[in-house]
N, C-alpha and C positions, 0 to 999 in steps of 0.2 A: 134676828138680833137688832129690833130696830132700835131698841135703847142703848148700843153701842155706835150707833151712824148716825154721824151729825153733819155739816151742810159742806164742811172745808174736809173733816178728816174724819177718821173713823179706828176703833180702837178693835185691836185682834191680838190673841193669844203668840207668845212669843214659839217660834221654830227654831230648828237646827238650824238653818240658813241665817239666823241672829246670832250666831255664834260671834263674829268679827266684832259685830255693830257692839255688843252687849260684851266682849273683850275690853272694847276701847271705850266705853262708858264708864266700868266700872276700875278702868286703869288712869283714868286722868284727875291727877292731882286736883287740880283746879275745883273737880265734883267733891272730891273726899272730902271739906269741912261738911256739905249739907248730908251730907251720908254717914259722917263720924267712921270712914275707912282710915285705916295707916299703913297699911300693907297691899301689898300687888294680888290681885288674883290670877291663877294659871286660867289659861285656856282649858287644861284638863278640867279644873272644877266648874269652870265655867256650861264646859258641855255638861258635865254630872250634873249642873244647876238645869241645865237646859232639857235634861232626860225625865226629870223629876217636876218641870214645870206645870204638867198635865194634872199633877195630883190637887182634890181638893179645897179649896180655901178653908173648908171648915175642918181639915186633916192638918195642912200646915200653917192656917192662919193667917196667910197674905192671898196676892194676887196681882202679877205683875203683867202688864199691857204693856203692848207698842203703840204708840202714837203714828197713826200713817195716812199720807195724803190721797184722795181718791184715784191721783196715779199710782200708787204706790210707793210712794217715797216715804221712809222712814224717818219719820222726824223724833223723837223722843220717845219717854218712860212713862208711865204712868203707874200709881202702887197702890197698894191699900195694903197696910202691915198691920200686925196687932190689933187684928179682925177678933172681936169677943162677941160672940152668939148669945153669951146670958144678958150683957146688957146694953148687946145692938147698937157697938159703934168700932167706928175701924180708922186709925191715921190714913190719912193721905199724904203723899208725894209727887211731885212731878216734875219731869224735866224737859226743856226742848233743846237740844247737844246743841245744834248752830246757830251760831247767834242771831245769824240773816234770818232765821228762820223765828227770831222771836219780837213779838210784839205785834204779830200778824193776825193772834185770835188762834192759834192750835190752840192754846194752853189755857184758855179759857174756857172755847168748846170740850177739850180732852176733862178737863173739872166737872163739867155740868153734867157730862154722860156719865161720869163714872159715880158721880154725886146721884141721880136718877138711878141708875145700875143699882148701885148699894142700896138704895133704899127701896124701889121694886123690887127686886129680886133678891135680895139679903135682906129686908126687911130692919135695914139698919135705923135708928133714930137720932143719930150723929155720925158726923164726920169730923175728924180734928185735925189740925197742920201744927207742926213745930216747926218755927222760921225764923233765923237769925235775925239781930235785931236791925241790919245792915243789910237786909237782903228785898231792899223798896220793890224790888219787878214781883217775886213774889208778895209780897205784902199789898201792891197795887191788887195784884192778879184775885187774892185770895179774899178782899176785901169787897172786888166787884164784883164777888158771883156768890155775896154774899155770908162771909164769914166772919165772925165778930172776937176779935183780942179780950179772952176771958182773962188772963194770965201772965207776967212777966215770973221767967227761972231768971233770978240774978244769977249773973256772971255763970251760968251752965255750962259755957265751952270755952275751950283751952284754944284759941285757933294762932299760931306761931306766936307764941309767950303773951297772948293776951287775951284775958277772961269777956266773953263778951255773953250778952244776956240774949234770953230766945224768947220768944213770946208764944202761947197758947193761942191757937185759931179755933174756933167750933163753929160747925153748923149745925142745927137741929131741927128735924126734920116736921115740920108744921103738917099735920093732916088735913 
């Protein structure tokens, strides 16, 4: 899996033992505007998610990583959702949960592997991000490793009574 190890962290299928970590990611407000969540998830679904994790990308159409450090310290999320095999491109997502822990280079390397990943091995010919318009770390992040604002959704989200606009990321993959 040398195109998932990179020089700081290295990216591995999520386990039962993520049950907590992947609890308390997808239960903190704070995440739910970039995720479009508004409700809690149980721990039960949470393991059901986690029991189901092993199936497919091209069965369920995503593919969700752990971001982790070569001690093994779990640092964040990594995604590929809305994986389309006809015309070979899949959104990206990422997150690194603590903040001490950003601006260090995880979330750049954890982009490039999974950006190599998808296009070796899925044979992908884009990547796309949706990122609020307010959300510079990401927009730094996703601009350095190469990804280019094809797009503004005016006012696309509702985030506490106020319509704010998201913009279109792509990368495409140059042969």
């Amino acid at each position: 899996m040398l195109t998932l190890k990179g020089e700081k962290i290295y990216l591995r299928a999520l386990e039962p033992e993520d049950l907590d970590f992947i609890y308390s990611v997808e239960n903190d407000e704070q995440v739910w505007e970039m995720s479009s969540t508004q409700t809690p998830y149980s721990r039960f679904l949470i393991k059901q998610y986690l029991e189901n994790a092993h199936k497919d990308i091209y069965e369920v159409k995503q593919l969700r990583l752990v971001i982790s450090s070569h001690d093994h310290v779990t640092l964040g999320l990594i995604d590929l959702f809305d994986f389309d095999p006809m015309h070979n491109r899949a959104g990206v997502g990422i997150l690194i949960v603590e903040k001490e822990n950003r601006g260090k280079g995880y979330g750049a390397e954890a982009l490039e592997l999974i950006a190599n990943y998808g296009f070796t091995h899925l044979h992908l010919h884009q990547l796309y991000a949706n990122i609020a318009e307010d959300n510079m770390a990401s927009i730094k992040l996703f601009e350095n490793r190469g990804f280019t604002k094809v797009g503004v959704k005016k006012e696309w989200n509702l985030v506490k009574d106020v319509y704010k606009d998201e913009f279109l990321y792509q990368l495409i993959y140059v042969h």
